[in-house]
Every structure is written in structure tokens, then in C-alpha cells.
N, C-alpha and C positions, 0 to 999 in steps of 0.2 A: 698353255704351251706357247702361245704367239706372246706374251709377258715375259716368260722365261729367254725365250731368242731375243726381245727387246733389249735387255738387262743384258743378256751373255755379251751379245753388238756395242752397246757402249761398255762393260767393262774390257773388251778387246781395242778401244780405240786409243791410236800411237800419243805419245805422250811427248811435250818439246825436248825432254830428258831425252826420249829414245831415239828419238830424230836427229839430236845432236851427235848421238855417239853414232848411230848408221853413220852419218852423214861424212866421219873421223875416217870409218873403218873401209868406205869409197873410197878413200885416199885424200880427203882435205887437210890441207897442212891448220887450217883453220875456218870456225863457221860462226855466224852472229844473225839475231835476231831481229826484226824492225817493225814497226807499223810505219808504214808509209803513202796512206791513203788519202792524205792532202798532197803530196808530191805525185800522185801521178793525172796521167792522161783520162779523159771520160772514158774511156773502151777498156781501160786495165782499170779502175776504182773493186772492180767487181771481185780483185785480188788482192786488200791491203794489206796484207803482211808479207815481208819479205825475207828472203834465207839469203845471206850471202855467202859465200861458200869464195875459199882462198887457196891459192898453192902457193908456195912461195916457191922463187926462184932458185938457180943455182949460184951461191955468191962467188965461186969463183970462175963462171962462164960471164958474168955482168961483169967483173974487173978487168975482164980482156976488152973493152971498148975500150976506143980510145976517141979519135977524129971521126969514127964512123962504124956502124955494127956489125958483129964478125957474122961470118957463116954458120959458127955454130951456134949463136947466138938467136938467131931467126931460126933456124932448127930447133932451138929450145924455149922458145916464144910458142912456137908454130902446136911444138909440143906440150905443155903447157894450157894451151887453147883444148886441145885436142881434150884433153883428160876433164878438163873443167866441165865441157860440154857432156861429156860420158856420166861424170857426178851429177851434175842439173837432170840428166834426163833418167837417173838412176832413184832423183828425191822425186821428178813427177811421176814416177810408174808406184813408185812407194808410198806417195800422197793419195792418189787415184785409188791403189787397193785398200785403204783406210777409209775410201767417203770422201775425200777432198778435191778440190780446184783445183790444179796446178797450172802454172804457166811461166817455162822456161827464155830467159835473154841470152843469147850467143854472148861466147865468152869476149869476141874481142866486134862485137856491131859496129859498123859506122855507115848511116847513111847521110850521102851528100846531099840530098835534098829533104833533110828529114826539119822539122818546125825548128829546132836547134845542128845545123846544118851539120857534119858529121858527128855525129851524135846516134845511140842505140835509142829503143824505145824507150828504153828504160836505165836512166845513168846507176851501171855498178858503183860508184863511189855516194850516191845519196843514198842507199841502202848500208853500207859497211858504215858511213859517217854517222849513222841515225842508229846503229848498234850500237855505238860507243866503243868501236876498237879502233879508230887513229881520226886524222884530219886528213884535207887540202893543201897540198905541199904549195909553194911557188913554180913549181912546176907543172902545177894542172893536174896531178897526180893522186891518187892515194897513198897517204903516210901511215902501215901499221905503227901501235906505237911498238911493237917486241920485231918486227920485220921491216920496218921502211917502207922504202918504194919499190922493193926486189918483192913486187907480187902480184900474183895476174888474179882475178875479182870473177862469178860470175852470179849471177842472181836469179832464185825462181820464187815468184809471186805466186801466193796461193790465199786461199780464204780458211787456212787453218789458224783459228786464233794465235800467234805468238806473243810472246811479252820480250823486252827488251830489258836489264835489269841494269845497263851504264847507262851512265849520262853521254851526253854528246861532248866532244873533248874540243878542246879551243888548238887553235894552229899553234905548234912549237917551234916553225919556221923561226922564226924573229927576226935578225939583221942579217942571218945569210944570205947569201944570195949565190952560190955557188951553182945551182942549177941553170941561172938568170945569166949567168957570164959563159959560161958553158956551149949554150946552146945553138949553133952552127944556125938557123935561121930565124933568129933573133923574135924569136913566138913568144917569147916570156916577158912580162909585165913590170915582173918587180912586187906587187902588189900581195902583200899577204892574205890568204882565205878568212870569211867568216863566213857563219849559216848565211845563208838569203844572198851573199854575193852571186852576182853574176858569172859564170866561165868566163867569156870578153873579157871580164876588168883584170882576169889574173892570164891568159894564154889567148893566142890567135891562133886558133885549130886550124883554120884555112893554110896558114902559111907554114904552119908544120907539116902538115898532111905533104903539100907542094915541095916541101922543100924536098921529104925522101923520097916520094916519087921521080924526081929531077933526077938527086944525086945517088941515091940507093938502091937504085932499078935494079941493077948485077946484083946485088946483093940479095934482099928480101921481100924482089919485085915491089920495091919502094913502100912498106909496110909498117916496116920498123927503123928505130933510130938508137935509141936505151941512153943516150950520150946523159940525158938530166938522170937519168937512173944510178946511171954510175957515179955522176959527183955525187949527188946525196944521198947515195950508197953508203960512202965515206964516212960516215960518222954512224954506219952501225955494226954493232961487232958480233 
């Protein structure tokens, strides 16, 4: 009998196949697969696979920026976060009834005194990048390559085996630089992404962070900005 329940217990357990589709029918507009257990911290190793889980944006609430981000805009940021959050902690309860690890990253983390100073524990964009579903804008950003930068990221590590089946994709920024002239507190570099680059060489967090805080207090208690969002918006349809 205790053979028989052994045998039932792994043929019951969830498969990346199923996890992908829950993970759709939560509401992600998009989800990818990683190992990522040389990029992280000692305290998370003990979770090397990562789920990154996407919504994309609304493209014609991004096209209303202009000099500075609207009301509804931070409303739809704000919302956005909300739902991501709801997804992640919807794949940890669904990991955990299966046997597994889970462990969810808030959709939009920033700590000011974190080893990488506003920065989550865990960067959403080195999990999506190591799927093989886009790059490192010049923006500091994640580029899907079917959605751009109109998308919010959020990620749960767990120690369920995944496989990843893209390759990691090369920057298709090039010579633009639209986000780089754009950008109302001159945080952008210029400097196009590769793997192993540093954040610093391509964005100055600190001075983004500061700058909406200053001037977008009224607005999204200085949280958001979308202004590089929306220029390299612009070239997707």
C-alpha cells in the first residue's frame, strides 16, 4: 500500500507544462522559465529556478505621458503591481501544494540601502533576461521582444526544476537613443546592455529615484515617471 501512495504522489506531481498554463489563466499576459542560481544571493541559492510572470501594460494609458506621468497612469502602475503580486503569491500556494519551495519578490521592490542600493532582492529583469524573452533597454529597463518596455515583471524562486528552452537574446537597442534624450533627470548613460554589464554603466538609479520624488510627489507620491517608457514605446505596434 505505502508503494502504491508513493507511485500515485509522483504521478500527481505538476508538470512546467501545467504551471505554465495556471500561471496564463491567473491572468499573466506572459510567463518564462530560468535557472538562476549563480545570480543570486547566499540566502536565496536554496531557490534556483525562477518563474517570471508579466502583464503588460495599457498601450494607450502609456501614450498619455508626456513631460511627466499622468494620474491615471500611477493608477495603472499601482494596478498592475497589485495583480502581479496576487499571481506570484497564487504560483507560491500552488508550488507548496505540490511539494515545492516557493519564494515570492514584490512586483515593484526597491530598497535604498539594499547591496545594490535601490534595488529588490532579487532583480525581475535577470530572471525574464535568462528566459530568453527580450533584453536591457538603454533605459535600465526590460525590452519584451513581442511587448517592449509597456510591462511590469514579477518573480517567484522556487526549487521546482525548470528548464529554460531560449537563448538569452543580445540588446536590439543599437544607435537609438530616444529614451537617453528623453529622460527629464538625465539618469541614462547612453551605454547599450550586455550580460555581466553592470546597472551604473547603463542608468543612475539614485538620480531617477530623486528626481520623481522632487518633482512627482502630487502626482505618484514620487514613485513613477514612464517618460523612457513611452519613447520606446514608440516603435512597438
Amino acid at each position: 500500500m505505502q508503494i502504491i501512495l508513493v507511485i500515485m504522489e509522483e504521478t500527481m506531481k505538476l508538470t512546467q507544462e501545467e504551471l505554465d498554463k495556471k500561471i496564463i489563466e491567473f491572468g499573466a499576459t506572459f510567463t518564462g522559465f530560468s535557472n538562476v542560481h549563480v545570480t543570486l544571493p547566499d540566502n536565496l541559492k536554496k531557490y534556483p529556478y525562477a518563474i517570471t510572470v508579466g502583464i503588460r501594460l495599457s498601450s494607450a494609458i502609456v501614450a498619455e505621458i508626456s513631460d511627466k506621468p499622468t494620474f491615471t497612469y500611477f493608477s495603472h502602475y499601482r494596478s498592475a503591481n497589485f495583480l502581479i503580486d496576487h499571481i506570484t503569491l497564487r504560483i507560491v500556494l500552488l508550488l507548496q501544494e505540490n511539494g515545492y519551495n516557493a519564494y515570492s519578490i514584490p512586483a515593484s521592490q526597491s530598497i535604498p540601502d539594499a547591496a545594490i542600493p535601490y534595488s529588490g532582492e532579487f532583480p525581475h529583469k535577470t530572471g525574464a533576461v535568462m528566459s530568453g524573452m527580450g533584453w536591457v533597454g538603454k533605459n535600465g529597463l526590460f525590452i519584451h521582444h513581442k511587448y517592449g518596455p509597456s510591462v511590469r515583471l514579477g518573480t517567484v524562486l522556487t526549487n521546482m526544476e525548470l528548464k529554460s528552452e531560449k537563448d538569452i537574446m543580445k540588446s536590439m537597442c543599437g544607435a537609438c537613443n530616444l529614451c537617453v534624450k528623453a529622460c527629464p533627470a538625465y539618469a541614462l548613460t547612453g551605454e547599450e546592455w550586455e550580460v555581466g554589464k553592470e546597472r551604473s554603466s547603463i542608468i543612475d538609479a539614485k538620480a531617477c529615484s530623486e528626481y520623481m520624488n522632487k518633482n512627482f510627489k502630487h502626482i505618484g507620491r514620487g514613485s513613477v515617471c514612464g517618460i523612457c517608457i513611452k519613447e520606446c514605446s514608440k516603435f512597438i505596434i
